[in-house]
Each structure stands twice: as structure tokens, then as C-alpha cells.
C-alpha positions in Angstrom: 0.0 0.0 0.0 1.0 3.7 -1.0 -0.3 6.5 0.3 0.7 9.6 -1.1 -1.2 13.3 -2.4 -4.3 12.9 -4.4 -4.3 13.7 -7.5 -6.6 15.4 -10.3 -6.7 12.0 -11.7 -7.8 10.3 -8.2 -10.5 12.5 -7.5 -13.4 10.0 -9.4 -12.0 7.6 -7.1 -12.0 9.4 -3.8 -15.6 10.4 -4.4 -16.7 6.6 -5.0 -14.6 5.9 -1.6 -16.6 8.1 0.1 -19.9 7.3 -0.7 -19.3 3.4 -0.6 -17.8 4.3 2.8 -20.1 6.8 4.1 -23.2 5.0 2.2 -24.2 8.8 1.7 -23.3 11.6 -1.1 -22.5 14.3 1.8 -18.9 13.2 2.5 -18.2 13.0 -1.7 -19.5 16.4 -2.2 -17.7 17.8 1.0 -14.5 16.7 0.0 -15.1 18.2 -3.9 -16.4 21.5 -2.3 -13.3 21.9 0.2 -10.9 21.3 -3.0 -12.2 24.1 -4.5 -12.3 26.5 -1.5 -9.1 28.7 0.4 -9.8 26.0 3.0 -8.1 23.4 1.1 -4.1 22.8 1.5 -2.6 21.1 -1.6 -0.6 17.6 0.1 -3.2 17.2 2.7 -5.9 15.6 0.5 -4.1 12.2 0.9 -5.1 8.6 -0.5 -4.5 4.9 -0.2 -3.7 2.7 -2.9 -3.6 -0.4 -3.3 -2.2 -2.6 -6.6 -3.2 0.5 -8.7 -6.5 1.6 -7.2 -7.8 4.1 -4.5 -8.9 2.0 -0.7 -9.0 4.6 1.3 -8.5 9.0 1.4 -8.4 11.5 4.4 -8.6 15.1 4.2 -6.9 17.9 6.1 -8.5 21.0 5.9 -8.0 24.8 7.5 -9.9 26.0 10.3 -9.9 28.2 13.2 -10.6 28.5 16.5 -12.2 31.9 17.9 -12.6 33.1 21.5 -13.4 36.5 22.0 -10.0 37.9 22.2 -8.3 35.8 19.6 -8.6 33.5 16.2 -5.7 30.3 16.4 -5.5 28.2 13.1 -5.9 24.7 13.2 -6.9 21.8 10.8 -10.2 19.4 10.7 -9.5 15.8 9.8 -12.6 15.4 8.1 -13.5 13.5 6.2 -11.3 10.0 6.3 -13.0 6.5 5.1 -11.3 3.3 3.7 -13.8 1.4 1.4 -16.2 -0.9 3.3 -14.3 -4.0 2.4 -10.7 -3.1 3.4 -11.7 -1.8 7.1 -10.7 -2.8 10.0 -7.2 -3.9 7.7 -4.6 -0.9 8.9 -5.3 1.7 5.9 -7.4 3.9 8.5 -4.8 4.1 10.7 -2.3 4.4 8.3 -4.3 7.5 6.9 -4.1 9.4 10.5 -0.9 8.5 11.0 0.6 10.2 7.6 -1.5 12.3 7.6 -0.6 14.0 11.2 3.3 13.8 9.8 2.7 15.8 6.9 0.1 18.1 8.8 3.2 18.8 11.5 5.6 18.9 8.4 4.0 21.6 7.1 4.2 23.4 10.4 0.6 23.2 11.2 -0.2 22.9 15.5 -3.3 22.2 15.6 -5.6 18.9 14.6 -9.5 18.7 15.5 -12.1 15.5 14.6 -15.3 14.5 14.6 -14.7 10.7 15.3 -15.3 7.8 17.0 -14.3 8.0 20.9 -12.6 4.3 20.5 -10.4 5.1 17.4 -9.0 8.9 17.3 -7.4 8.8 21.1 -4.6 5.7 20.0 -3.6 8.9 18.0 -2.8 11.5 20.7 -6.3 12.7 20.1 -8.5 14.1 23.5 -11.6 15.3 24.3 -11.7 19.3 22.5 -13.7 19.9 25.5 -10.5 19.3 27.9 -8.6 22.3 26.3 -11.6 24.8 26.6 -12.6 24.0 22.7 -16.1 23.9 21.8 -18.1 22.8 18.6 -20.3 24.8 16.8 -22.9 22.1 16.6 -24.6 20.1 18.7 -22.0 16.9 18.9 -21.1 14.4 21.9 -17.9 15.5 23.5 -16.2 12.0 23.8 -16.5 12.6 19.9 -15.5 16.1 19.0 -12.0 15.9 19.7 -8.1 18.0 19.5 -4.7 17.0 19.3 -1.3 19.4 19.7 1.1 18.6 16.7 3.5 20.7 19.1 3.6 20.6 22.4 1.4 23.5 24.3 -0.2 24.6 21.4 -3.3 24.1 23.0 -3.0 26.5 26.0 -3.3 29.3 23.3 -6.9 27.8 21.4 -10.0 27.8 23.2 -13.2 28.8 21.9 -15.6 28.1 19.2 -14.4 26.0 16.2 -15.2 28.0 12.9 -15.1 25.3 9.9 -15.4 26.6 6.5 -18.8 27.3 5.2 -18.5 24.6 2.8 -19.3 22.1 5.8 -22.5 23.4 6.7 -23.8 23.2 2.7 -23.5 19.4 3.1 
């Protein structure tokens, strides 16, 4: 398995991962609408392959974090699926994992997800809630959740998460 950038050529592919994944159209049309938005950062729309073909994509996008006396940036891991078949295999947490590298690579400090309590934490990931950071929806706070690329770089977020507005047309 190779995972590596998307590319213009991957992107039938990713949208068929995510809506055999997600069983939905929202996630496939989230990830095209972030690609064309200032949210998106080229080599952080990454993919799986496997003997030639796409299994799996996660996507890196920028957000922000606003309390009343300051914005911080920082990056939503949303969305990341593996085709129904191949979970539970490694690619998932291959994804995250290569994903975070290149996400501190590029100098970014802050990650936040949406996710499932039992996976994201084996990552570094905790509660958002811990770190005085709040979602803008309604969500349960075992599953909104923030990780420090570099240490402390949470003491300096708290607030509301502000997610693109390409997130809320989904």
C-alpha cells in the first residue's frame, strides 16, 4: 500500500470511496467543495492505494478557533474513510498517521475530529472539551475531539471551532 497526495486524476475515485464508505453523497461532495475553496491545502488531501487503485482518502483542511480575544489556526480531519471492504485492515490508521506527519511537516499545530471516541485517542487525540474547545454544533464531546502537533499549542486555542462554510452546505 502507497499512500501519497491525491491527484486530479484520483479525484473519481475518492468520491466513490466516500460514498461506498459513508453510504451517503454528503462526505463525496464535501471533500469536492473543500478542493475548490481557500480551505483546502494542496498535500493534505491524501489517499490509499492499493495494486493501482484508490482503498482509502483523508482530508486535512484549515480552520480556526475563535474566542473573544483571539482566532488560532488549526486543521479538521474530516472527512477520512477506507472502502467498506478493506476496514478494520490498517489503511485507516495508516491515513491518521501520515497524515498528522505531513500536517506537522508543514508546520501546522493544531488537529481537531469528529470521530469515534474508540479510534482517534490511540492517536494523541482528546476530548476538545478538555482544552476549553467547543463545537459549533450540537456533537457528543467523547467525539468532538483536539490534538497538539507541538507541544502546548493548545494553552493558546480555546473557543468556538469556525469550519469553512463549505461544511455546513453538506
Amino acid at each position: 500500500m502507497i499512500i501519497r497526495p491525491e491527484k486530479p486524476q484520483d479525484y473519481e475515485a475518492i468520491h466513490r470511496v466516500n460514498l461506498l464508505a459513508f453510504g451517503q453523497e454528503n462526505e463525496a461532495r464535501l471533500v469536492a467543495a473543500l478542493r475548490r475553496s481557500d480551505a483546502f491545502i494542496p498535500g493534505l488531501s491524501l489517499v490509499a492505494e492499493e495494486e493501482g487503485g484508490i482503498v482509502g482518502h483523508i482530508l486535512f483542511t484549515r480552520i480556526h478557533i475563535q474566542s473573544e480575544t483571539r482566532s488560532v489556526e488549526a486543521l479538521a480531519l474530516a472527512p477520512m474513510c477506507v472502502l467498506p471492504e478493506m476496514q478494520r485492515s490498517g489503511i485507516g490508521s495508516a491515513l491518521v498517521e501520515i497524515g498528522l506527519e505531513e500536517c506537522a511537516d508543514l508546520g501546522h499545530r493544531i488537529v481537531i475530529v469528529v470521530g469515534h471516541p474508540q479510534f482517534y485517542p490511540r492517536f494523541g487525540f482528546r476530548p476538545a472539551a478538555e482544552s476549553g474547545i467547543q463545537a459549533p454544533f450540537p456533537v457528543p464531546s467523547e467525539a468532538f475531539m483536539a490534538l497538539a502537533l507541538v507541544a502546548g499549542a493548545l494553552s493558546w486555542a480555546s473557543g468556538v471551532v469556525i469550519y469553512p462554510p463549505e461544511f455546513s452546505s453538506v
